[in-house]
N, C-alpha and C positions, 0 to 999 in steps of 0.2 A: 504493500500500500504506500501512497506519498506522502510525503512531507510538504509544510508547504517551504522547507528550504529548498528543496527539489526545483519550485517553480522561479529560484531568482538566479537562475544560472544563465551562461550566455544562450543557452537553448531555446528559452524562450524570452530574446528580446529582439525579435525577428521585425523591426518596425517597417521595411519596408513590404510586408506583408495586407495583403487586398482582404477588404472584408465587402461582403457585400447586403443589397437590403436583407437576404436572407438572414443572417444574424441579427438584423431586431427584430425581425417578425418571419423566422421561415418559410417560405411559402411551398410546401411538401406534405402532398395530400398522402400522408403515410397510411402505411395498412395499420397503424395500432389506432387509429380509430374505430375501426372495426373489433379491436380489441375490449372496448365497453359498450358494441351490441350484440348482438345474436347469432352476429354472422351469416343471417341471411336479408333481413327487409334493409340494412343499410348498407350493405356493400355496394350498391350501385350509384350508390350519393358519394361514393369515395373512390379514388380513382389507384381503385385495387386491383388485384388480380386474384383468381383463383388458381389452383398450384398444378395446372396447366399450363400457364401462361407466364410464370416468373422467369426474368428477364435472364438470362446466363451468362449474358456479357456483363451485366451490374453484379450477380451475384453467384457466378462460377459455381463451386463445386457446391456451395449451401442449397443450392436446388434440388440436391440430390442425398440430401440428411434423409432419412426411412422412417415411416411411420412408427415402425420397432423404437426407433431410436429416441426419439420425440418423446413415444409414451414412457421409457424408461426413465429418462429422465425427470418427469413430472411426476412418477412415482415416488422416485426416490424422493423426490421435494413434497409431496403430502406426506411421507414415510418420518422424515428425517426431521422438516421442521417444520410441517402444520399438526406431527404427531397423530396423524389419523391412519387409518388402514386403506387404500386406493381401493381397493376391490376392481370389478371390471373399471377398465379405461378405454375412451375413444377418441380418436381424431377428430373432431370436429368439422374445422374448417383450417386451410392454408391460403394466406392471404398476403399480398406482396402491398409496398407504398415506395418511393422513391430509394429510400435508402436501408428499409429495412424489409426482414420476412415476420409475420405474426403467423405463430400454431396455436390454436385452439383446444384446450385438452380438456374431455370428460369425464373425472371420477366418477366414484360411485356418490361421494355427498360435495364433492368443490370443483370447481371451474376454473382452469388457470390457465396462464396465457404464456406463449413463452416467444420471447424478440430477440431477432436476432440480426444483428446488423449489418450490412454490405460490405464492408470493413475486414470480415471476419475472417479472410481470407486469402493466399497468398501477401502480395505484397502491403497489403491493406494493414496484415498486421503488425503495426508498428507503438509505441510507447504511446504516441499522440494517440491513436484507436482503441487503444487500452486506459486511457486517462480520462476521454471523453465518456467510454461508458461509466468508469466511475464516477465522472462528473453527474453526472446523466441519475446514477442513484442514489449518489448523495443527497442531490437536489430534493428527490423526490421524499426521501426521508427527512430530510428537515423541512419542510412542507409540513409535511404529514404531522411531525414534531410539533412546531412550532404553530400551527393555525389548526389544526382537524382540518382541512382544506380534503374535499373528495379527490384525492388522488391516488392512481393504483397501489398499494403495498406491497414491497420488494420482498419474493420469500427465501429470494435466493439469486446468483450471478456468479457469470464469472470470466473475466476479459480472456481469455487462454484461450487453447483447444483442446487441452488437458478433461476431458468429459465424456458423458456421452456421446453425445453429436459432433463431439470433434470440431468447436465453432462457439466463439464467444457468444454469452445470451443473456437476458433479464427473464425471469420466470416472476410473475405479479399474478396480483387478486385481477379477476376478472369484473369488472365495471360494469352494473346493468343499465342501460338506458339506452334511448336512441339518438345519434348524433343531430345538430340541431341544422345542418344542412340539411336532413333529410326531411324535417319537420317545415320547414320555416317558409317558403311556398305549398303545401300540402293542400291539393287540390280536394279532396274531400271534405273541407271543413267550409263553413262560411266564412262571411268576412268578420264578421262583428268575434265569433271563437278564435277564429286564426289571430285575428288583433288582439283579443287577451291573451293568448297562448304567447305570442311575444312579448308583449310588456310582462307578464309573468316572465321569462326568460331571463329578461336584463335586470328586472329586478331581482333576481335571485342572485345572479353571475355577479352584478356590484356588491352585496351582501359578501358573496363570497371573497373578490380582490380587494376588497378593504382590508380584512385580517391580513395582507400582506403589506399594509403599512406598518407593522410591529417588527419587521424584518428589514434591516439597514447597513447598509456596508461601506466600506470607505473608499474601494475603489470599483472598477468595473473588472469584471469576468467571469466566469465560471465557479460554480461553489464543488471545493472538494472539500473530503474526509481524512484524517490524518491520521494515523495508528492509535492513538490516543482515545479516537473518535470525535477529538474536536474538528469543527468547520473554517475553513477559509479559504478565501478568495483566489484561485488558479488563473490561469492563461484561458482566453478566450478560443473557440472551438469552433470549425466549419469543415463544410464535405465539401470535396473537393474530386470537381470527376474527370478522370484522366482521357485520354486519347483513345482508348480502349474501350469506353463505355466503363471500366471497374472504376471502383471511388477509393478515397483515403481520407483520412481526418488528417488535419491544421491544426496546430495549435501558434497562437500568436503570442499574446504577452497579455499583460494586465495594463488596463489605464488608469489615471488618477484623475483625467477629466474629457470632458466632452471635446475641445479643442486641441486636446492630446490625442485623442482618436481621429478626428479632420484628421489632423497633419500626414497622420500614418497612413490615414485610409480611403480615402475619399478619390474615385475612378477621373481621370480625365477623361475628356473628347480625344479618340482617337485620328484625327483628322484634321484640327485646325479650322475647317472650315467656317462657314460664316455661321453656321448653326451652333458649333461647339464654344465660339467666342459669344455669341448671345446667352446661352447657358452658364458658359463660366462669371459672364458680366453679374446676371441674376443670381445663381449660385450664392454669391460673393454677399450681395445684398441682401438673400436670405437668412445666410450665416452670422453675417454682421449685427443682423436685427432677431436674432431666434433668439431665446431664451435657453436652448439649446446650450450654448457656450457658456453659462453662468456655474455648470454644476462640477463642482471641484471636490467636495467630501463628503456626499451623501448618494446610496445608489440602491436599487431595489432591484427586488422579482418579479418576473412576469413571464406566462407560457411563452415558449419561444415562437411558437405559431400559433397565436390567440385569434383562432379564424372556426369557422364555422361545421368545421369535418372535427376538431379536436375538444368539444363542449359536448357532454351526454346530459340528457334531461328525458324526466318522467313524463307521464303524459298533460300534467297541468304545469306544464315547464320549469320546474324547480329543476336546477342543475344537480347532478348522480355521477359527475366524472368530470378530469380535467385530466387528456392524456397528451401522448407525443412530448416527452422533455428533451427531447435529443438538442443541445446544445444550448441551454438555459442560461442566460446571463442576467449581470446585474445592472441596471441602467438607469438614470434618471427616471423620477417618478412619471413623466410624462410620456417618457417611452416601454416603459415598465406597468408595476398594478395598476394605475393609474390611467393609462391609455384607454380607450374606447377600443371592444370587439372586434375585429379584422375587418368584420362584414358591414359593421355601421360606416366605414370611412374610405369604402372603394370609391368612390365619387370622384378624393382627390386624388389616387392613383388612377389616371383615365387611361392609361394602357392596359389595367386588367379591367375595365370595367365596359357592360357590355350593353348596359342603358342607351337607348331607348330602343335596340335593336332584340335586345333577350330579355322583354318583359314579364315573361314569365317566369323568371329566374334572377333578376336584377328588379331591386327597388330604385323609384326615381330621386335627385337628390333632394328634393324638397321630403320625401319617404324618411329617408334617412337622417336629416339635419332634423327630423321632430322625434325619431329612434334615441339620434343623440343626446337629445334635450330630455329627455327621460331619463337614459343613463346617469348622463349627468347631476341630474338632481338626486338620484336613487342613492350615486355613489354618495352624496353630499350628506345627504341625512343618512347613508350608512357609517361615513368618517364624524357625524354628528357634529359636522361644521367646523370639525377643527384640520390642524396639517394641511394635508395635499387639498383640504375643499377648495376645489375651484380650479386645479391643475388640470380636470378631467376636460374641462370646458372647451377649451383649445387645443387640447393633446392632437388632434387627426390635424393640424396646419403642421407641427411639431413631427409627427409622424411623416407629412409629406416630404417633408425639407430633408429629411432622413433620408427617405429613400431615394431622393433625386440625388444626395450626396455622395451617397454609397451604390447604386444603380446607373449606371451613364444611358443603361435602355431607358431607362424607364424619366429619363430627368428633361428630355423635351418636351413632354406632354405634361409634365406637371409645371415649368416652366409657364407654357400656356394655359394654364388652369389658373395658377394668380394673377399673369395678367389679367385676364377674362375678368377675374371676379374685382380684382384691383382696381381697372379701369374700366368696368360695367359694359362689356366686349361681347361679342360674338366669335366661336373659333376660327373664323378666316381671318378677322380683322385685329384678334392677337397675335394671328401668326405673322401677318405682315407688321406688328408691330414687331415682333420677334427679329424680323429679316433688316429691321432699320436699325436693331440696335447690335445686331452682329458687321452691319455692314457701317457703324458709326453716322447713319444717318437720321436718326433720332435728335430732334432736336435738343440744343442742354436743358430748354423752361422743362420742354417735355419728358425728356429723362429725370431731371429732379424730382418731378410733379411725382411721376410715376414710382420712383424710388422711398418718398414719402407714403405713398399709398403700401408699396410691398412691406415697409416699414411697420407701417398701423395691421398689416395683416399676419405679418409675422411674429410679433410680440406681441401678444394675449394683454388686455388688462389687468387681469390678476398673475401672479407670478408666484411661485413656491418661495416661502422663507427659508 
């Protein structure tokens, strides 16, 4: 196990190392979603596989672990340490997500689920791939520690090959509920149920990420375990997928601020062009005015992929799970517990958002900015007015500016989104505002004017003390 002396070696002060939006909010619609349902009515709201289909260049020889193999080990983990008797066992279901495999396993009285990461094999496994799963359970235990927070409970792991299955894994309580992507357009219901059903949602889910305002750190990264069993703060973790289709785990360094992480991390325009220099101009302005850059000693939790496949809920929407921790950080409250849902704030990421084209699947933004306003209050009188109340408010402008930072795809069309709303725009008429100030022909009133508005949009009224 590590130390956290382990983590201050030159090993991990890798600063010229890329992070991208996926480290503050993953966007990997993994198969451990399907880990806190049934394995059958949600798997197609998740963009799974059945274990016909798991991918072999992502995950090589794991594809080919044996049902034998699977069940034996989940025995021995009801055997050893849920101390019950397995009696008959069954496979369930086999299900794949970007970076991991999920098995399903049926005793005769528990359900347990066993993950196993893409990592796990050949070159994959390396100390970084071994650190991140640890990271990955420690998280999950001080969670569980520290808040009752419905997250799966670890019965057992083990970063090696040294096992049954010959292949690192996390073996957890199986999470009952349905993911809340599968619920949250559900055609069967009317509109007036389906509308409770989500305010019930959010209200339960801010209930729940408030109890991680009681959890606070001084720098950012990954939480690990130390032989001890005390907690602290590691090198930050990403997958990283090779030429091959196979992946590997990153480990970077730890930060001590938001502007410590810019320097390190933040994508340029590959090109120069007149696009990349408009982006870099607004970037800059972004950066300058976010609130973003003020956080220097204070850093929290939050799922790494706090989106809509990774939230199980009953059927009056009380939240029953919060899974997928693969590569958990700790980050400013506004990008952390604190943030707004994944699914309330696609609006301002307009490259994944698919409004007004896939109505039946996408809420409109005025939909969402009253989602928000819910949340928001819900969180408020869950933190009972005190700390972070009022951080949640403006977190998705905060979350934007993130991902345009750390994303170069995705940072022209957000870009054009505060234009738009900055200067009360339509998108063709941002974009050629876009084209006047990559090509410096913007005028200066008019670049001021403009830069005072991205200014008032970028730093929120209220602000975290």
């Amino acid at each position: 196990m590590s130390t956290a002396q382990d983590y201050y070696s030159d090993e991990w002060t890798d600063t010229d190392s890329e992070i991208n939006s996926g480290d503050l909010m993953e966007i990997d619609s993994d198969a451990g979603s399907d880990a806190g349902s049934d394995g059958s009515d949600d798997g197609s709201d998740d963009d799974s596989d059945d274990d016909s289909e798991l991918d072999r260049d992502v995950f090589g020889p794991l594809v080919d672990i044996s049902e034998e193999s699977i069940i034996a080990l989940a025995t021995r983990v009801a055997k050893d340490v849920l101390h019950i008797l397995p009696g008959k066992a069954e496979l369930l279901n086999t299900v794949s997500g970007s970076y991991n495999i999920v098995h399903i396993v049926q005793l005769e009285t528990v359900k347990l689920v066993i993950r196993i990461p893409a990592t796990g094999w050949g070159d994959g496994m390396t100390k970084a791939a071994e650190d991140a799963l640890s990271s990955q359970v420690a998280t999950m235990r001080f969670i569980k520690e520290q808040t009752g927070a419905p997250v799966p409970e670890v019965y057992s792991w083990d970063p090696t090959n040294n096992n049954e299955i010959s292949a690192p894994f996390i073996c957890m309580s199986f999470v009952t509920g349905k993911t809340v992507s599968s619920v949250w357009f559900k055609d069967s219901m009317d509109d007036e149920a389906r509308e409770q059903l989500r305010l019930n949602i959010l209200t339960s889910i801010a209930a729940i990420m408030a109890k991680f305002s009681s959890m606070t750190f001084d720098k950012m990264g990954s939480l690990m375990q130390a032989e001890d069993g005390s907690f602290f703060v590691g090198p930050m973790f990403e997958w990283v997928e090779n030429d091959d289709d196979s992946v590997h785990a990153k480990a970077t360094r730890t930060y001590f601020s938001m502007d410590e992480l810019f320097a390190c991390s933040i994508e340029s325009g590959s090109t120069g062009n007149v696009w990349d220099r408009a982006e870099d101009k607004l970037l800059k302005v972004f950066l300058e005015n976010s609130p973003l850059l003020h956080y220097h000693s204070r850093f929290v939790l939050c799922p790494p992929d706090f989106d809509s496949q990774n939230v199980l809920v009953d059927e009056k929407g009380n939240v029953t799970g919060l899974i997928d921790w693969d590569h958990c950080q700790t980050m400013p409250p506004h990008l952390g517990y604190a943030a707004y849902p994944g699914w309330l704030t696609r609006d301002w990421d307009p490259l994944m958002y698919g409004w007004p084209h896939y109505q039946k699947t996408e809420d409109s933004p005025e939909t969402l900015q009253r989602y928000r306003e819910h949340y928001n209050k819900e969180m408020c009188k869950a933190l009972s007015g005190q700390g972070d109340c009022g951080v949640t408010r403006d977190s998705h402008i905060a979350e934007a500016i993130a991902i345009a930072a750390f994303n170069s795809m995705n940072r022209l069309e957000i870009c054009c989104k505060f234009v738009q709303v900055a200067l009360g725009l339509d998108k063709d008429d941002s974009i050629r505002v876009i084209l006047d100030i990559g090509d410096d022909d913007l005028d200066k009133e008019d670049w001021e004017d403009l830069k005072e508005k991205l200014k008032a949009l970028a730093c929120p009224s209220i602000t975290p003390s």
